[in-house]
N, C-alpha and C positions, 0 to 999 in steps of 0.2 A: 669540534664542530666548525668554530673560524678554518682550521687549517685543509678542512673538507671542501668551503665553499671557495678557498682558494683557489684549490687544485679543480676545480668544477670550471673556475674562471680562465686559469689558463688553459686547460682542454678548448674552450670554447674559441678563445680569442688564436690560438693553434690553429683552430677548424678553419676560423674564419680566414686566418692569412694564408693557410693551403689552399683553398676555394679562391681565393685572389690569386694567386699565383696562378692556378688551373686553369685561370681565365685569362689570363694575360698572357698563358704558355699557347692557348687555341687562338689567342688577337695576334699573335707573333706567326705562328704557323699559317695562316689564311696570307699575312703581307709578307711573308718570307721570300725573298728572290733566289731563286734558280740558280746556280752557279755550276762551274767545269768540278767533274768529279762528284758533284752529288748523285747520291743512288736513289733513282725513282722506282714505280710503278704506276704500270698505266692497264687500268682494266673498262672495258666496254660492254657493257650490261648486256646478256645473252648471246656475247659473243668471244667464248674462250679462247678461239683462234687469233682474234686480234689484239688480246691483252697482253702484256708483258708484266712477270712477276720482280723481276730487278733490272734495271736499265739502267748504265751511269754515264751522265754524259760527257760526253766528250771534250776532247781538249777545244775543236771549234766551237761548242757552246752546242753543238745539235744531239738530238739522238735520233734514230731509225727504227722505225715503226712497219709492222706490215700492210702493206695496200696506201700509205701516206709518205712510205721512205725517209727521207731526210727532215726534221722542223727545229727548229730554233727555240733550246728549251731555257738556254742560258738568258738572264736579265729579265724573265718571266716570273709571275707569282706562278702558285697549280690551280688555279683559277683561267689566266689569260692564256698557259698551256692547254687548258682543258678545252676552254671555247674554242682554240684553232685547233687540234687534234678532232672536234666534230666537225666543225665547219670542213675539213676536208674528208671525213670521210661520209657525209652526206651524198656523194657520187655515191658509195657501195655501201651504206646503212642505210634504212631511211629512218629518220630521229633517233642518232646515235647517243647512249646515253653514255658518258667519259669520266672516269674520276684521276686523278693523277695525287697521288701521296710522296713526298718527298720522304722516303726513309734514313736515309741515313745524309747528312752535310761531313762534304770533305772540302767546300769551297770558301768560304770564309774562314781565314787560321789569324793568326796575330806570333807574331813572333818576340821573345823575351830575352835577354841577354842583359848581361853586364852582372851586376852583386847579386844577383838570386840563387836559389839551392839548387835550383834545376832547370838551368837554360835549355830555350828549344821553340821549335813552332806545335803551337797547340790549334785544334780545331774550336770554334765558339758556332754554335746552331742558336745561340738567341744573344740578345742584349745582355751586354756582363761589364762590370765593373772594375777598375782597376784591380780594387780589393778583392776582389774576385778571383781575379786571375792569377793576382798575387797568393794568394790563398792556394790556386790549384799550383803555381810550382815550388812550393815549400815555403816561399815569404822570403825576405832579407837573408844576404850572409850579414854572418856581423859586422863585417867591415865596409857596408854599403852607408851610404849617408843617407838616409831616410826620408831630410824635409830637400833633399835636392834631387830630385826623379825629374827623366823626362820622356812625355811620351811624343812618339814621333804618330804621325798621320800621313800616307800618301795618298792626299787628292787626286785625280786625273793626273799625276807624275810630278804635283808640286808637294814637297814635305815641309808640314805644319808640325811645328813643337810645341808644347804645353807643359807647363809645370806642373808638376805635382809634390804635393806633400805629403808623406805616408802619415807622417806625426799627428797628423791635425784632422786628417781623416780620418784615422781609428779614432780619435775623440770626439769628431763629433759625430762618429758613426754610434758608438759607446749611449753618448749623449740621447742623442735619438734614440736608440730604444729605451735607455732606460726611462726618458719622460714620457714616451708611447705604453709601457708598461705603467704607469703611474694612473695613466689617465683611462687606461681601460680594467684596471685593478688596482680599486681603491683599499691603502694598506692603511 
């Protein structure tokens, strides 16, 4: 019976951290910026000639629409692209209705090198973590030093370093769930 209402509990608290994440996967996607090499779509309500089903933009940041030609998609959300893709085609719509979906990110990558399993540049489409990303290229060689990582940042062409600790972040990341677990399942 205990081990039933357990298993009931974690189900739930499961539920609930997928239902957070779903929600913070749709708060990321709405302030996502535009970048070279993402693949959109842009579709125009009652108008299949003006819609485009995959469009990737371009190395100058634009892409090319019909009856609008050239717009500036790069450094945009699909919100501030959608407002200027009606705004110009109110000459030949009248109350164009625009949605614009970023399908696939190829413009934000991060690049990994040095003691890891599998150096390279990876693509990231939302906020991710060291741990994270250490995660996706295999984690440590063994012969990497653990509590001396450092991550590099290019600002506007200035490189900001930061240290990191892997040691101390698996524990308190460990840490963290396990007192998060404690307190929403009382053992």
């Amino acid at each position: 019976m205990g081990e039933n209402i357990v298993r009931q509990l974690v189900f739930i608290v499961g539920g609930l951290f997928l239902f957070s994440l779903c929600a913070i996967a749709e708060e990321i996607k709405e302030d996502y910026v535009i970048g070279e090499q993402d693949i959109l779509s842009i579709n125009v309500w009652k108008e299949p000639e003006l819609s485009v089903k995959e469009l990737v933009v371009r190395p100058d940041g634009k892409i090319s629409l019909p009856l609008v030609n050239d717009i500036q998609a790069s450094g945009l959300t699909s919100k501030q692209l959608r407002e200027q893709i009606a705004e110009k085609l109110k000459e030949f719509v009248a109350s164009p209705n625009v949605s614009v979906t970023v399908n696939k990110t190829f413009s934000h990558t991060v690049s990994v090198v040095g003691q890891v399993s599998r150096p390279g540049v990876y693509s990231i489409s939302s906020p991710t973590t060291v741990l994270d990303l250490l995660a996706r290229v295999g984690g440590l060689a063994e012969s990497a030093n653990a509590k001396k990582i450092r991550i590099l940042r290019n600002d506007k062409g200035k490189i900001q370093q930061f240290p990191f600790d892997y040691t101390k972040a698996i524990k308190d990341r460990i840490c963290s769930v396990i007192s998060s677990l404690k307190t929403a399942i009382p053992f």
